[in-house]
N, CA and C atoms as a LAMMPS dump frame, in Angstrom:
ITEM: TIMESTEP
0
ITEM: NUMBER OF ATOMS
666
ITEM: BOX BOUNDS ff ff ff
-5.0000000000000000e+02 5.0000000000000000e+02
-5.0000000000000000e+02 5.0000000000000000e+02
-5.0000000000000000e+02 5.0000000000000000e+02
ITEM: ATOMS id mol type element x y z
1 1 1 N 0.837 -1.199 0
2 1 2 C 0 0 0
3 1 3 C 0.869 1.245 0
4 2 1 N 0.444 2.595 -0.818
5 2 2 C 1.143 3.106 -0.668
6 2 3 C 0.791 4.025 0.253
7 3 1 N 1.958 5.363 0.967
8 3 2 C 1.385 5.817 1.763
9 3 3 C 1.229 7.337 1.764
10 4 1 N -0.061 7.599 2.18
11 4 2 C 0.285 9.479 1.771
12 4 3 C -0.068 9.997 3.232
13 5 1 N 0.952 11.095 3.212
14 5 2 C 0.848 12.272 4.424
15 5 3 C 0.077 13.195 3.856
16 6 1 N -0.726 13.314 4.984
17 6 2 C -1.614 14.91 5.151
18 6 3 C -1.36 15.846 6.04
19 7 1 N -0.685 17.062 5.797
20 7 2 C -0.084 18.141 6.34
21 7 3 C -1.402 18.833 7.312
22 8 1 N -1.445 18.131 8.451
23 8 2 C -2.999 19.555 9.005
24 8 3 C -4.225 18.566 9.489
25 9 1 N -4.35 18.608 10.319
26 9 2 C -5.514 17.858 10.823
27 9 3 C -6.712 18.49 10.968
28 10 1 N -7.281 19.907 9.997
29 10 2 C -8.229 20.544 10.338
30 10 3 C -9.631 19.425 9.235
31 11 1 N -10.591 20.348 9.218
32 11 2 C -11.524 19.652 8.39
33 11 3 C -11.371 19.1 6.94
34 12 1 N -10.466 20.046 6.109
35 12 2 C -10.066 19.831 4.868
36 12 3 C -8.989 17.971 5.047
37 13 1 N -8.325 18.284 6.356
38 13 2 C -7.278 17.351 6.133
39 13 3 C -7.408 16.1 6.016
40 14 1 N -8.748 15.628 7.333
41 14 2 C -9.53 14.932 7.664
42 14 3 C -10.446 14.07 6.766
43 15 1 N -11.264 14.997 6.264
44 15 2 C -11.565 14.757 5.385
45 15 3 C -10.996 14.042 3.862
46 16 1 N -9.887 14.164 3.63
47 16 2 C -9.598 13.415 2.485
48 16 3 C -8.822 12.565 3.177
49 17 1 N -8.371 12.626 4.515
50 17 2 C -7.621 11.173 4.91
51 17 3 C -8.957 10.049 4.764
52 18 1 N -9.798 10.348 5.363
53 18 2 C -11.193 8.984 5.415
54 18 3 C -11.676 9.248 4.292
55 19 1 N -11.335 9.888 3.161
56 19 2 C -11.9 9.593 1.797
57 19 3 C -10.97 8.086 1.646
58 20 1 N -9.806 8.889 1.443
59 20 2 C -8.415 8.053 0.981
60 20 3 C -8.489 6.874 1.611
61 21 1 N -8.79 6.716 2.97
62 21 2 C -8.775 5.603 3.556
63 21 3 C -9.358 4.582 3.354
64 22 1 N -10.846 4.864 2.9
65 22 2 C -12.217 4.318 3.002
66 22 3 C -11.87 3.24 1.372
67 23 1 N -10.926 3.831 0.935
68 23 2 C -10.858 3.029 -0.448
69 23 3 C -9.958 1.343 -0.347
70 24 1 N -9.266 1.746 0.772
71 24 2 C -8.629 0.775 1.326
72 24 3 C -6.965 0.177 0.282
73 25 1 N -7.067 1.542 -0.048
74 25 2 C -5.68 1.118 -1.026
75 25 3 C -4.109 2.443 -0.921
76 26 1 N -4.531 2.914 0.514
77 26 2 C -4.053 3.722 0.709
78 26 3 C -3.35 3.582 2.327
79 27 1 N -2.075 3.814 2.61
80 27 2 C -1.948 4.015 4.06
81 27 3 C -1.915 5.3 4.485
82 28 1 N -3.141 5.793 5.308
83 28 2 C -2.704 7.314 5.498
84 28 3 C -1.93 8.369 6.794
85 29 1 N -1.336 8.935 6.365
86 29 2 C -0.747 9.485 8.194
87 29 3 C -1.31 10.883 8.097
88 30 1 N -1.894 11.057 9.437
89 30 2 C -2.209 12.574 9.227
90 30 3 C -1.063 13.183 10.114
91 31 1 N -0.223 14.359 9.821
92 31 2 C 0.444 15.426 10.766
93 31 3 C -0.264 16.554 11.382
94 32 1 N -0.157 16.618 12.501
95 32 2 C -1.071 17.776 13.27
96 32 3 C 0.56 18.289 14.226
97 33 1 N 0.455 19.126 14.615
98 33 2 C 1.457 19.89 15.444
99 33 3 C 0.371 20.009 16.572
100 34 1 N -0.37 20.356 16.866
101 34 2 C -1.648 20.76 18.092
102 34 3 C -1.796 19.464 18.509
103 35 1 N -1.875 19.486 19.879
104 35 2 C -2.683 18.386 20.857
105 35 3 C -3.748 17.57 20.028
106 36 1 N -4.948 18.744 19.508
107 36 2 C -6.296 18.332 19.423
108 36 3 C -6.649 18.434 17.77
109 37 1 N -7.534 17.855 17.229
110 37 2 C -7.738 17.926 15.971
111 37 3 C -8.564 18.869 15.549
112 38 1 N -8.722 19.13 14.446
113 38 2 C -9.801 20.202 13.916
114 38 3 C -9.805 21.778 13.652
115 39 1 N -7.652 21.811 13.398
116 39 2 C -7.843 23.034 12.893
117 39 3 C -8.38 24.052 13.546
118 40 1 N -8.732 25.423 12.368
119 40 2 C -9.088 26.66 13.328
120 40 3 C -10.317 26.669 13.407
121 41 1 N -11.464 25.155 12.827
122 41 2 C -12.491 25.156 13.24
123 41 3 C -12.756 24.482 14.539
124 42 1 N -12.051 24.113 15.139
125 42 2 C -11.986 23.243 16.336
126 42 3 C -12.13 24.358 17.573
127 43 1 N -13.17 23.26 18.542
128 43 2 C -13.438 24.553 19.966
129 43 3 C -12.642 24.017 21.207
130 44 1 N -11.886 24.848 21.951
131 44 2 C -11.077 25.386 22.711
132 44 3 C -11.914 25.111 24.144
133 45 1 N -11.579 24.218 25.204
134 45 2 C -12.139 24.228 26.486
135 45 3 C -10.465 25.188 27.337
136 46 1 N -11.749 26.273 27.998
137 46 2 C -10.477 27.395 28.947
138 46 3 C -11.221 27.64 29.7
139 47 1 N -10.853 27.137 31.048
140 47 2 C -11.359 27.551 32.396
141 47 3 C -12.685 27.319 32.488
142 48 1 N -13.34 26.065 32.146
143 48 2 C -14.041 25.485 32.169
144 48 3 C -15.351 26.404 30.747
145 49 1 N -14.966 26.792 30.172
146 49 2 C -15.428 27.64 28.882
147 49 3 C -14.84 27.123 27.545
148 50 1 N -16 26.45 26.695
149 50 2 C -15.738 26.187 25.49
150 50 3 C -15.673 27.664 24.728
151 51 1 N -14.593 27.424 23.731
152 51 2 C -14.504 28.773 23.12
153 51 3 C -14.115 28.379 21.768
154 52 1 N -14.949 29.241 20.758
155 52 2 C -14.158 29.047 19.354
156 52 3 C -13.287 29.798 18.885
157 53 1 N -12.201 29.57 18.001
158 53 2 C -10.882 30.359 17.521
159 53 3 C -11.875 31.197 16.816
160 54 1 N -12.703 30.974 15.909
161 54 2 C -13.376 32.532 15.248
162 54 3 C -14.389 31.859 14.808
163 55 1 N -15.678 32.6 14.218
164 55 2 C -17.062 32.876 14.49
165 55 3 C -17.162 31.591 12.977
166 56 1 N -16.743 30.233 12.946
167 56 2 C -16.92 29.924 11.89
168 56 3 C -18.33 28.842 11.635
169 57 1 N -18.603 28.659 10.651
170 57 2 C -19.769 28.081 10.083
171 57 3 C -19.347 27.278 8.671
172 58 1 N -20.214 25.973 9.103
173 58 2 C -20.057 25.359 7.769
174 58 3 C -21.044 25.36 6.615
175 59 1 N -20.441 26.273 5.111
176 59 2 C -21.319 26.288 3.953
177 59 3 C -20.525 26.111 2.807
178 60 1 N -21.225 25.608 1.29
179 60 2 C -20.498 25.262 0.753
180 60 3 C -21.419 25.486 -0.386
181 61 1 N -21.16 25.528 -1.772
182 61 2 C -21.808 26.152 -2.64
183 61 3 C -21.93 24.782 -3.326
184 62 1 N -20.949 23.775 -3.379
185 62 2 C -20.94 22.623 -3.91
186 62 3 C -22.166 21.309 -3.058
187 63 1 N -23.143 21.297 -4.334
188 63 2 C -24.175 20.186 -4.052
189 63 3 C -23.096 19.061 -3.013
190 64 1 N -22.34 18.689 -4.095
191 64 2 C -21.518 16.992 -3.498
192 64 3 C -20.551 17.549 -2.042
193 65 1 N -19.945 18.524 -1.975
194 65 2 C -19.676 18.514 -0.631
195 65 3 C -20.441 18.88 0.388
196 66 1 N -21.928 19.497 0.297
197 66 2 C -23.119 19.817 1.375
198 66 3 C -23.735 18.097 1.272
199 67 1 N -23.902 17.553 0.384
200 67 2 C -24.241 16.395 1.05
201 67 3 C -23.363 15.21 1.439
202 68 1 N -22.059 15.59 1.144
203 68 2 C -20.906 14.734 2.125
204 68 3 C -21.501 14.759 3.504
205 69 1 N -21.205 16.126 3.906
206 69 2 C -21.423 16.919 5.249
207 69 3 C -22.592 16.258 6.11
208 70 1 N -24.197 16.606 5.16
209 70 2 C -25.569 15.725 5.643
210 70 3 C -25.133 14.819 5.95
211 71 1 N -24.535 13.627 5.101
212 71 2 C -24.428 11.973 4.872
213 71 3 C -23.464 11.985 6.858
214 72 1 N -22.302 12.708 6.817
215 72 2 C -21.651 12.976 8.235
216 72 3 C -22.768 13.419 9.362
217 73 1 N -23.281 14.636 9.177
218 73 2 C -23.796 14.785 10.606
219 73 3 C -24.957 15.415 9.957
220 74 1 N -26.454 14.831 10.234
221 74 2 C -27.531 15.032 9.021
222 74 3 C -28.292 16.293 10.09
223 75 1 N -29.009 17.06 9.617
224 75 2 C -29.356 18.545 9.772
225 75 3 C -30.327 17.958 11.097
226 76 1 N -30.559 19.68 11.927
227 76 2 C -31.339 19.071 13.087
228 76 3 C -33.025 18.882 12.282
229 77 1 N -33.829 18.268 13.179
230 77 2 C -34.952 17.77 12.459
231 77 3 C -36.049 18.223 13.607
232 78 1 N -35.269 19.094 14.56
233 78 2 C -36.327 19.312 15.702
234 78 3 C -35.41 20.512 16.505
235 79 1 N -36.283 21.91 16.989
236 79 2 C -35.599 22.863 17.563
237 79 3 C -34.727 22.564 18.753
238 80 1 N -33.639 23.189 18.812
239 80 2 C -32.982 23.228 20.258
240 80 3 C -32.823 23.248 21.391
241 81 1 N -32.161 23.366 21.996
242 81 2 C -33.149 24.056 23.352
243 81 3 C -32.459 25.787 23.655
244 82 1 N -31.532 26.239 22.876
245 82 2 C -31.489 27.364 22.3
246 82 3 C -32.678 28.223 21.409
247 83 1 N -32.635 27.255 20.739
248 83 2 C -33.928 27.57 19.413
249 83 3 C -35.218 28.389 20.162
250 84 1 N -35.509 27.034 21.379
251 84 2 C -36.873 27.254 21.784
252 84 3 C -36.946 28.785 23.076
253 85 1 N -35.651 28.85 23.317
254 85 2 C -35.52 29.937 24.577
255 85 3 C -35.424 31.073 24.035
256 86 1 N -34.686 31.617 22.796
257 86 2 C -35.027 32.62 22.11
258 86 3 C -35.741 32.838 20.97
259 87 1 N -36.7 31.586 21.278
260 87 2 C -38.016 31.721 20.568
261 87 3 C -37.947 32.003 18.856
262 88 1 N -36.657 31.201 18.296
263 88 2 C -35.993 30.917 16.528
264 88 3 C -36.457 30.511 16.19
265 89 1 N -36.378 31.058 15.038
266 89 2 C -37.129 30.225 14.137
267 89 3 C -36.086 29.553 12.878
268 90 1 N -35.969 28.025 12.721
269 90 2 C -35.211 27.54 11.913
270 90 3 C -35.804 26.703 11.068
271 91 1 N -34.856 26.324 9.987
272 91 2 C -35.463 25.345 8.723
273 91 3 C -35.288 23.906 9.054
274 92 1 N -36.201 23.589 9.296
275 92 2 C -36.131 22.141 9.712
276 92 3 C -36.576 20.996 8.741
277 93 1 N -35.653 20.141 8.326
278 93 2 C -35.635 19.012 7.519
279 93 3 C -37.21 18.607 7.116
280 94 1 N -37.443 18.006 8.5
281 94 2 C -38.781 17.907 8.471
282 94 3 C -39.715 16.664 7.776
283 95 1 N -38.71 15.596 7.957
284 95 2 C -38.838 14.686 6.978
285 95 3 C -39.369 13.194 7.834
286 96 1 N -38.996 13.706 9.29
287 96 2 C -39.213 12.337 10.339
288 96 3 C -38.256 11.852 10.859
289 97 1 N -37.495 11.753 9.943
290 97 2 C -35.868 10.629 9.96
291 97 3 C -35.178 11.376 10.672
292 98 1 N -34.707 12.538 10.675
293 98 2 C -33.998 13.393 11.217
294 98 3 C -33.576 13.63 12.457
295 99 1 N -32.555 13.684 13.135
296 99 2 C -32.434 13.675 14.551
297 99 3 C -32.998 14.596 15.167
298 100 1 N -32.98 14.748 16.529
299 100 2 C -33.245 15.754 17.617
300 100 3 C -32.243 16.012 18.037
301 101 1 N -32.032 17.109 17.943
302 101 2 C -30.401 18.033 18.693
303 101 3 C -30.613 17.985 20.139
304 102 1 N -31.366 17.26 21.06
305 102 2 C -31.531 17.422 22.158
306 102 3 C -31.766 16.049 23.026
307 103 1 N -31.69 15.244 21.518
308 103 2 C -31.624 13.608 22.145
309 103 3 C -30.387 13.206 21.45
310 104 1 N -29.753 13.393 20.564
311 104 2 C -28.823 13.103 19.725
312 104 3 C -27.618 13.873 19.864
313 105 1 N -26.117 13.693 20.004
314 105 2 C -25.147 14.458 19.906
315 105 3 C -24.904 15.012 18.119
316 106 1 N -24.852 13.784 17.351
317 106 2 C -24.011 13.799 16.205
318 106 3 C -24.779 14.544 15.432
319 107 1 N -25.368 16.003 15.308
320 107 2 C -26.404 16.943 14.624
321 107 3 C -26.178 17.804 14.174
322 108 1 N -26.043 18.357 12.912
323 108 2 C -25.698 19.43 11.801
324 108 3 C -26.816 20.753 12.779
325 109 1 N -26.5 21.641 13.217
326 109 2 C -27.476 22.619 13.612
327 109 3 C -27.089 23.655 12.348
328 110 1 N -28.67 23.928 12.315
329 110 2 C -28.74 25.109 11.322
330 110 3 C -29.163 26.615 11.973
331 111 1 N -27.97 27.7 11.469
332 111 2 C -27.825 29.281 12.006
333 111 3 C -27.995 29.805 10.821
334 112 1 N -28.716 31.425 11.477
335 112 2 C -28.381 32.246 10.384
336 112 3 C -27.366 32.671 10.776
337 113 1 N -26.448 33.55 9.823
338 113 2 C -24.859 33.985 10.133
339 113 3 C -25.26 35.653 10.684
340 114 1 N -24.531 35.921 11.588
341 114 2 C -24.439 37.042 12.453
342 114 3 C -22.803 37.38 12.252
343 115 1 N -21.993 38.136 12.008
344 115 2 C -20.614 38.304 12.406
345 115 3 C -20.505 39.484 12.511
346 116 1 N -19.486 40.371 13.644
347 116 2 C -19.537 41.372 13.974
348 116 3 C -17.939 41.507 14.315
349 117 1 N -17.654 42.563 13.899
350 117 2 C -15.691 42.972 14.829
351 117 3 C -16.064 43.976 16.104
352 118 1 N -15.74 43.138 17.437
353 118 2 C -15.657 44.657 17.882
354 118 3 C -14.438 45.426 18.105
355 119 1 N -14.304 46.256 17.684
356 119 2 C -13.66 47.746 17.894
357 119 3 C -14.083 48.983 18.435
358 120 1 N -12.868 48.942 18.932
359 120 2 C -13.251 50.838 19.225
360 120 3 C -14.389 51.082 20.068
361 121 1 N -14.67 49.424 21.197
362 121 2 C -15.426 49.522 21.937
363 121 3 C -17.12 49.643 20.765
364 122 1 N -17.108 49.01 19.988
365 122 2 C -18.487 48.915 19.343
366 122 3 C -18.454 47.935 18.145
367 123 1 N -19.282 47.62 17.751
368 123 2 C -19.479 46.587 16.599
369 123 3 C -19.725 46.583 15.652
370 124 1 N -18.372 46.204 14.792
371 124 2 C -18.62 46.581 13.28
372 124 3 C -19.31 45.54 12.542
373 125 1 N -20.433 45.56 11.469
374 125 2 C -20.229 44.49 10.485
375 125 3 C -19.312 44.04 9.93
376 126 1 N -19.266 42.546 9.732
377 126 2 C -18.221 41.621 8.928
378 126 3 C -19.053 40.841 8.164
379 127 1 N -18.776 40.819 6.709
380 127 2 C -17.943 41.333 5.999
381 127 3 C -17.881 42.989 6.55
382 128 1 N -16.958 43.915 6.523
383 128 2 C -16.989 45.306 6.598
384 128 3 C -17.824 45.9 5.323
385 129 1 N -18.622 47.105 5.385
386 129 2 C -19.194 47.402 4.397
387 129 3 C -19.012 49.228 5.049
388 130 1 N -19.333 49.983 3.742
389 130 2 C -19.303 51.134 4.079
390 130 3 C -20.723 51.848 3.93
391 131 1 N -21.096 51.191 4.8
392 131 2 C -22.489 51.966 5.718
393 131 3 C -22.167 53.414 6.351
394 132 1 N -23.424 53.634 6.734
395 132 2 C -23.403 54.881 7.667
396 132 3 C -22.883 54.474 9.042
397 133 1 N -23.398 53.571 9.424
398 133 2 C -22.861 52.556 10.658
399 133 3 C -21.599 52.903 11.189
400 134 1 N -21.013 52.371 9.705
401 134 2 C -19.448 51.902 9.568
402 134 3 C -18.956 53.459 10.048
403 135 1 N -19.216 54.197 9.081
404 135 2 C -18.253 55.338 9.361
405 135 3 C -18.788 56.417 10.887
406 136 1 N -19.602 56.243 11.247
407 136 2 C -20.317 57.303 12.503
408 136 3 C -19.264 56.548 13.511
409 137 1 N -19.335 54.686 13.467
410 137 2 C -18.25 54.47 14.387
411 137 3 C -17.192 54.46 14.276
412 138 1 N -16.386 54.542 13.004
413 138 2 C -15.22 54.92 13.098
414 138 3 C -14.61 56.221 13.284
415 139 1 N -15.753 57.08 12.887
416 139 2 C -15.68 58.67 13.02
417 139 3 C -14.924 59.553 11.546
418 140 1 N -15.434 60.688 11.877
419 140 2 C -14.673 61.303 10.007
420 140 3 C -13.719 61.768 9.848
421 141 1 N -12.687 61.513 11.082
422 141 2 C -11.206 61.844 10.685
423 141 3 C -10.598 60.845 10.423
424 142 1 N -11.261 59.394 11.21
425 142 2 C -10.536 58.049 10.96
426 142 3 C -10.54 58.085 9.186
427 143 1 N -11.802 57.934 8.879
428 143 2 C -12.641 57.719 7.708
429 143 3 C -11.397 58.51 6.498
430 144 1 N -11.695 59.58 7.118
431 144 2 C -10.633 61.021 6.201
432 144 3 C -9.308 60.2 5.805
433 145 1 N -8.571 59.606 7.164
434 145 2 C -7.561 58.972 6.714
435 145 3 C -6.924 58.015 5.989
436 146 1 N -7.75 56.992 6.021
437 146 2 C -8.479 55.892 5.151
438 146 3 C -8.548 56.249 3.717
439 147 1 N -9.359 57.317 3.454
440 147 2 C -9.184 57.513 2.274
441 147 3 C -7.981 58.154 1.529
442 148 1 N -7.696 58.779 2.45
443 148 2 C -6.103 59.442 1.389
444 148 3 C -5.026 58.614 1.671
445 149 1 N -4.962 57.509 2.515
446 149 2 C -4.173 56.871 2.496
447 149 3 C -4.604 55.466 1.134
448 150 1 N -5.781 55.2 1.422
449 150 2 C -6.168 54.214 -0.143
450 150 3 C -5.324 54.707 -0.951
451 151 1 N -6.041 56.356 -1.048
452 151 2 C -5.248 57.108 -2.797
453 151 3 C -4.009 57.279 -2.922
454 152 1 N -3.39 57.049 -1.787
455 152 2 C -1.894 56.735 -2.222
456 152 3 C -1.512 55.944 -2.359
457 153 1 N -1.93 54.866 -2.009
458 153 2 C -1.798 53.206 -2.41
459 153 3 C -1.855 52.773 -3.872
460 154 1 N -2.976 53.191 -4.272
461 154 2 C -3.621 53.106 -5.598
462 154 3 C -2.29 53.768 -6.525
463 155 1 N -1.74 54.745 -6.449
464 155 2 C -0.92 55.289 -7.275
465 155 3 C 0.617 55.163 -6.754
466 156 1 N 0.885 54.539 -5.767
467 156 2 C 2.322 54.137 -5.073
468 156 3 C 2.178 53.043 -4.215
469 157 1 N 2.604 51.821 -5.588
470 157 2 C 2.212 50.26 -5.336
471 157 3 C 3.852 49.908 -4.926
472 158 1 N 3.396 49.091 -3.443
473 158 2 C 4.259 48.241 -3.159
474 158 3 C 4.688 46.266 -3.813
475 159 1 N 5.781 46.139 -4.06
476 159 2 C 6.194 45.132 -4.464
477 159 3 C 5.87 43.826 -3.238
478 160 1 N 5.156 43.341 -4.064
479 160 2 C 4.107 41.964 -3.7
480 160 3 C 5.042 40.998 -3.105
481 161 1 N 5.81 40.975 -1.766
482 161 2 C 6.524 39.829 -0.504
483 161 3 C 5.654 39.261 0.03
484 162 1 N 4.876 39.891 0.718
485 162 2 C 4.144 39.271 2.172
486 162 3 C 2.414 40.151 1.708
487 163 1 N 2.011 39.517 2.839
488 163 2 C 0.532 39.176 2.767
489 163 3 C 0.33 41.331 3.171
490 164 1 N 0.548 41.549 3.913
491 164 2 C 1.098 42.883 4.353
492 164 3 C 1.232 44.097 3.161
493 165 1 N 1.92 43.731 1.941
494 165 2 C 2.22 44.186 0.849
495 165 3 C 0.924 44.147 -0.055
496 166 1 N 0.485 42.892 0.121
497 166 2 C -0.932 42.668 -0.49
498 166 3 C -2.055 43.669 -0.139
499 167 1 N -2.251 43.684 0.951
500 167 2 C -2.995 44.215 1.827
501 167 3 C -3.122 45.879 1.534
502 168 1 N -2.09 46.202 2.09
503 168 2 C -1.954 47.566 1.488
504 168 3 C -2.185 48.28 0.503
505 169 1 N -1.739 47.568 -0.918
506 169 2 C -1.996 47.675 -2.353
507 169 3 C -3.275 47.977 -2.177
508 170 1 N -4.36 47.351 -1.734
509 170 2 C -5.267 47.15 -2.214
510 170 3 C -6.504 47.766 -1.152
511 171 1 N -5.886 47.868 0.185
512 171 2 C -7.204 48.88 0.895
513 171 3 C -6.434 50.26 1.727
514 172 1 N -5.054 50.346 1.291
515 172 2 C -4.12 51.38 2.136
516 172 3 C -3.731 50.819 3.365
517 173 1 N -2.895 51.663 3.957
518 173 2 C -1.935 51.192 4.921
519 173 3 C -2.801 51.341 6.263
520 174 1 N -3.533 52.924 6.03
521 174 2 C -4.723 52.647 7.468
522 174 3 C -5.682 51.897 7.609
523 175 1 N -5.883 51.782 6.393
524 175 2 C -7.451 50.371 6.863
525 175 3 C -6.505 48.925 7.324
526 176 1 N -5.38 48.586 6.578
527 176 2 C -4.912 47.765 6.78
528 176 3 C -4.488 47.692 8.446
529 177 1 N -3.925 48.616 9.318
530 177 2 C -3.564 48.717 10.416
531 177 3 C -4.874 48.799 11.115
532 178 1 N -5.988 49.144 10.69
533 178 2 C -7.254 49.513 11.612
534 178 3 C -7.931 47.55 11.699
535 179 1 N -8.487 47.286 10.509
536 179 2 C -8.458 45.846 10.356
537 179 3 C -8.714 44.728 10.262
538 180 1 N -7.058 44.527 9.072
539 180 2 C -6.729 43.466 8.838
540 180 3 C -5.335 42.854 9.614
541 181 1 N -4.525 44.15 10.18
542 181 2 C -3.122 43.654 10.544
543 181 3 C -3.395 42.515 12.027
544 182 1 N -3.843 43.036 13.286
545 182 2 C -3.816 42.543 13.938
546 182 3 C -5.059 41.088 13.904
547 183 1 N -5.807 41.475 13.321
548 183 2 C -7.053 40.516 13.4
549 183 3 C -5.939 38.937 12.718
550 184 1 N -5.91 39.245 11.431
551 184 2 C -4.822 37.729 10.915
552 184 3 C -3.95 37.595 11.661
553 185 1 N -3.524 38.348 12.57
554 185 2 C -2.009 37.549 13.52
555 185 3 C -2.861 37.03 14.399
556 186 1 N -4.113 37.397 14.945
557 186 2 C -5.011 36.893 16.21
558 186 3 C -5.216 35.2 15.643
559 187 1 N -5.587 35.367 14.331
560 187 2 C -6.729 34.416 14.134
561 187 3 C -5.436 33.034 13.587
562 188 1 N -4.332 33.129 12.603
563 188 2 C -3.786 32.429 12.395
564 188 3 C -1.986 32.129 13.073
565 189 1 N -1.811 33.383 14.464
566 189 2 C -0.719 33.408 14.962
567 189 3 C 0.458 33.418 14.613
568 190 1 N 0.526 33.922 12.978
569 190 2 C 1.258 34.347 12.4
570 190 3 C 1.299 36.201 11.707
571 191 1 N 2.267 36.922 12.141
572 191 2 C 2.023 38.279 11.703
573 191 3 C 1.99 38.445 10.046
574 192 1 N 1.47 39.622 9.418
575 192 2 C 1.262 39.481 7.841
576 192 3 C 2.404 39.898 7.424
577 193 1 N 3.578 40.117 8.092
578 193 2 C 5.006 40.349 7.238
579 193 3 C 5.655 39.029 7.129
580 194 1 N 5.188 37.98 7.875
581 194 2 C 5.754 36.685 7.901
582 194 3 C 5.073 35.549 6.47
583 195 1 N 3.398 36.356 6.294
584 195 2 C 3.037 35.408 5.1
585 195 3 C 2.836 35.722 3.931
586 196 1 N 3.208 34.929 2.918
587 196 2 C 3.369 35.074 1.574
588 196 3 C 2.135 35.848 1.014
589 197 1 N 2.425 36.404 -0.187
590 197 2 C 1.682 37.615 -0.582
591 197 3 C 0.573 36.855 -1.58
592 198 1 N 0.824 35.549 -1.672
593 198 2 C -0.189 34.594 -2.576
594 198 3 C -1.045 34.069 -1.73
595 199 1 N -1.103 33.739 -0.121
596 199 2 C -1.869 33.852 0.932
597 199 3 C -3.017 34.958 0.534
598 200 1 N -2.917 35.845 0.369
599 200 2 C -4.178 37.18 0.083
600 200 3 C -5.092 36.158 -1.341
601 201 1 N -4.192 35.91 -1.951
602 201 2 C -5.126 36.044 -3.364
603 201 3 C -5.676 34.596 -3.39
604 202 1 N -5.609 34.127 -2.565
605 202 2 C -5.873 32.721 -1.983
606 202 3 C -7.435 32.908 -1.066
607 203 1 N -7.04 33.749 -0.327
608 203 2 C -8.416 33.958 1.086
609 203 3 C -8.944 35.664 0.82
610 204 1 N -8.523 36.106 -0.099
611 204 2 C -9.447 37.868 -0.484
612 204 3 C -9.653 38 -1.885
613 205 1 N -10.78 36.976 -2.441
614 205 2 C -10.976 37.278 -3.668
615 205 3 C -12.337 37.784 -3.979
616 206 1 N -11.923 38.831 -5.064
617 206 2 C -13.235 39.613 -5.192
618 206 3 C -13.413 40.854 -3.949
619 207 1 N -12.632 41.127 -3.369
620 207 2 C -12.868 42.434 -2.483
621 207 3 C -11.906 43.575 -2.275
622 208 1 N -12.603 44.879 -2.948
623 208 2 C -11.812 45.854 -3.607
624 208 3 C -12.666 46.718 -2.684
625 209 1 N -11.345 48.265 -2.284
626 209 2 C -12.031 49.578 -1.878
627 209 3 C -13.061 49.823 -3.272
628 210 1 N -12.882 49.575 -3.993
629 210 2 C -13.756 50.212 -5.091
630 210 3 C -14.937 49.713 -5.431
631 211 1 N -14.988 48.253 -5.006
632 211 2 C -16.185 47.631 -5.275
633 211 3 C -17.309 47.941 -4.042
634 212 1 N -16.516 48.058 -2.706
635 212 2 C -16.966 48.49 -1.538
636 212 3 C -17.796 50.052 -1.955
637 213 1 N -17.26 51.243 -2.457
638 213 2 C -17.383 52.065 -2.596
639 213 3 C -18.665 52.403 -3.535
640 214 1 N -18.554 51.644 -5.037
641 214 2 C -19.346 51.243 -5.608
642 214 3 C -20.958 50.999 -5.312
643 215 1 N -20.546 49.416 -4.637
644 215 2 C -21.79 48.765 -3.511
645 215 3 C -22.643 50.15 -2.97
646 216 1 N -22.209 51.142 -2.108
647 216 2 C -22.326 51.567 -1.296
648 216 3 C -23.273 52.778 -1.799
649 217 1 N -22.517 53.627 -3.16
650 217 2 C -23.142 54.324 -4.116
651 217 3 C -24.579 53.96 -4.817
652 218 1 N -24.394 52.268 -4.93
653 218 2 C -25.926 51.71 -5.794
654 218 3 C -26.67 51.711 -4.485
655 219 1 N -26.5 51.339 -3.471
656 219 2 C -27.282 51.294 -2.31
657 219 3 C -28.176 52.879 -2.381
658 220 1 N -27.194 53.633 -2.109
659 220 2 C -27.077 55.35 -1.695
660 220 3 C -28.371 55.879 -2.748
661 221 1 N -28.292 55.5 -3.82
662 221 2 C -28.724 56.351 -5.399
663 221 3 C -30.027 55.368 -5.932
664 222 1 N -29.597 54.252 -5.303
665 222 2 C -31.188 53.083 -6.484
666 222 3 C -31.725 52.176 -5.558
């Protein structure tokens, strides 16, 4: 048999080891550096407090990998006991077969997505958008700066090293310090002068000051 290593024990890694495995023509090793499995989707027990590394959720645009997922842990089929205390309302299977999240461990729960940054002592939307929101809490000198720092970006481009370089290019050096700098060292414990500048075009595609700006104008006008 031959044998393949998988670099990462998060969901991606996992996942194709028990693909690979399941075929039975494969020996597989997974490498993890962490104690515990599951990547930066994996939850954190601290001081008797489960905690997640960041606000994540599983979705997928692909039919065959949303029903991998079902076939793994099939959707709840009956409210929570969350559900029922703040009185939610969710999409429920509804089919019979379906587990109960409240008799059953192994249960896909279904959320709507909420994500928020707080800063500056208040809460921004995430994705960031340039609302009225956005800028009353950041205030109009932050805002002021932001923008003339973009416009110098835009016309005095840095040479593409690190994720940092990326960054900049493309929303200025103050939005980048307001944020993206510290949030990616939080979330992956690596700072953005340390990661490659193909990292960005990897995990920020499709999001431009201009498209932001844009967005914001069709909102504003139609």
């Amino acid at each position: 048999m031959k044998t393949v290593l998988i670099i990462g024990g998060g969901p991606a890694g996992l996942t194709a080891a028990y693909e690979l495995g399941k075929t039975g023509k494969f020996h597989v090793v997974v490498l993890e550096k962490e104690k515990q499995l599951g990547g930066i989707s994996r939850t954190l027990m601290y001081q008797g407090n489960r905690i997640d590394i960041g606000g994540h959720r599983f979705f997928s645009k692909s039919r065959v990998v949303m029903d991998w997922w079902k076939n793994m842990l099939p959707l709840q089929g009956a409210p929570s006991c969350d559900d029922i205390a703040l009185k939610r309302r969710v999409a429920l299977t509804g089919d019979g077969e379906t587990p109960d999240p409240e008799k059953e461990e192994e249960v896909m729960l279904v959320r709507s997505r909420l994500s928020r940054i707080y800063f500056l002592r208040k809460f921004f939307a995430y994705p960031i958008s340039l609302s009225v929101e956005t800028i009353r809490n950041l205030g109009m000198m932050r805002v002021f700066k932001m923008g003339c720092s973009y416009l110098y970006s835009v016309f005095h481009k840095r040479e593409e090293k690190t994720l940092e370089d990326f960054f900049v290019n493309r929303f200025g050096e103050e939005l980048y310090k307001t944020f993206f700098r510290d949030y990616t060292a939080k979330v992956w414990g690596v700072p953005c002068r340390e990661i490659g500048a193909d990292w960005g075009s990897q995990r920020v595609k499709g999001v431009s000051v201009a498209k932001v700006l844009g967005h914001a104008c069709q909102k504003l006008f139609f």
